[in-house]
C-alpha positions in Angstrom: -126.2 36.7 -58.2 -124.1 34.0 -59.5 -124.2 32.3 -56.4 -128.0 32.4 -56.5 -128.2 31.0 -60.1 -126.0 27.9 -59.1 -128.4 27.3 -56.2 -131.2 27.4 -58.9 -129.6 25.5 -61.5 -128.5 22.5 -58.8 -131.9 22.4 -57.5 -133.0 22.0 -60.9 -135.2 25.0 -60.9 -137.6 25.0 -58.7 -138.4 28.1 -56.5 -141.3 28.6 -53.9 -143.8 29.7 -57.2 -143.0 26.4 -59.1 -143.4 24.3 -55.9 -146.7 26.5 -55.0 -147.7 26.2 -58.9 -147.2 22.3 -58.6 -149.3 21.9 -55.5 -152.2 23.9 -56.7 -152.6 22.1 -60.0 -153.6 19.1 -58.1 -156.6 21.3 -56.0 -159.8 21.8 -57.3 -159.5 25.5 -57.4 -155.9 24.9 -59.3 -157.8 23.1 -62.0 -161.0 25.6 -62.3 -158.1 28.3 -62.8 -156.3 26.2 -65.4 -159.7 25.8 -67.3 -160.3 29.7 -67.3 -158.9 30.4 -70.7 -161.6 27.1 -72.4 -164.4 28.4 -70.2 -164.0 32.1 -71.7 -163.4 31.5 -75.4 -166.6 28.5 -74.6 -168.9 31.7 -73.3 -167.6 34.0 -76.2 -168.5 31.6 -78.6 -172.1 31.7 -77.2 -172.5 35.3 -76.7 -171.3 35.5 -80.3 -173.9 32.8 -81.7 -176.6 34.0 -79.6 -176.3 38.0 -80.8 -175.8 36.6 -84.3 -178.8 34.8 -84.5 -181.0 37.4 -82.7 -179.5 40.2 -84.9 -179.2 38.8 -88.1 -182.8 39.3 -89.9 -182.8 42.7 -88.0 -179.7 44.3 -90.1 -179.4 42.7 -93.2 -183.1 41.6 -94.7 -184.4 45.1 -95.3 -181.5 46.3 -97.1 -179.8 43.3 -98.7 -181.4 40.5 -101.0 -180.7 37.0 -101.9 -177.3 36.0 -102.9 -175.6 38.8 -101.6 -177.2 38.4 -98.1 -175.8 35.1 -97.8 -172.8 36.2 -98.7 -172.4 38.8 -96.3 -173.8 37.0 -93.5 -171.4 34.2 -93.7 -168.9 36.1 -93.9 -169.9 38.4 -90.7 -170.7 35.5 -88.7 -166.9 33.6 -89.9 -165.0 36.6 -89.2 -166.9 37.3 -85.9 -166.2 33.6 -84.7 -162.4 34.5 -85.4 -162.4 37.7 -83.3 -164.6 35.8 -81.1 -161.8 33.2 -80.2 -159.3 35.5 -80.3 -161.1 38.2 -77.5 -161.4 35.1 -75.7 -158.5 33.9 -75.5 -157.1 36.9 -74.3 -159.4 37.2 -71.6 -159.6 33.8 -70.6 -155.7 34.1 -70.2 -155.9 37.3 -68.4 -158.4 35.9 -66.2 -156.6 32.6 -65.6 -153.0 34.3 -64.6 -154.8 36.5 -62.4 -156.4 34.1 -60.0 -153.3 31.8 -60.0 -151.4 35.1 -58.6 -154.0 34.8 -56.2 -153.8 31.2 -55.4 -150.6 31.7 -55.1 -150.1 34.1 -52.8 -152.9 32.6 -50.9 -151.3 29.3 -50.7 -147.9 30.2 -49.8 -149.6 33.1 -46.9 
């Protein structure tokens, strides 16, 4: 083991994933992978916007007036763009380390 982690620290670091890692970044599928994580939290955003709007005047205008619908709604639609980047940045990230395991495994096979 220590013999292994002198080889690793004179080479400064780099294993077959790094060296994989640093030759897909340059490929176009390296840099669609690496632009997961945006495109997610981008289509969550949407989704979120979209089922807002289309929901809206369904829920709150027959039991809610005036000031207080505003209030509400700005509030739901706020705290729903929060969760919203948040669920998508855990799935864009899922999604993203996924296919680079692939990529990887694919490049180096």
């Amino acid at each position: 083991m220590k013999e292994w982690l002198n080889r690793l620290w004179k080479s400064g670091g780099e294993t077959a994933a790094s060296q994989a890692d640093r030759a897909l970044e340059h490929t176009c599928a390296g840099r669609v992978v690496s632009a997961l994580s945006f495109i997610a939290i981008v289509f969550c955003l949407g989704l979120w916007i979209s089922v807002f709007l289309l929901l809206k005047d369904r829920l709150f205008t027959q039991t809610l007036s005036g000031n207080v619908f505003t209030n509400l709604t700005c509030i739901v639609f706020f705290g729903g763009l929060v969760a919203t980047l948040f669920i998508g940045a855990l799935a864009g990230n899922f999604l993203r380390r996924a296919f680079w395991r692939l990529l990887v495994k694919r490049f180096r096979g």
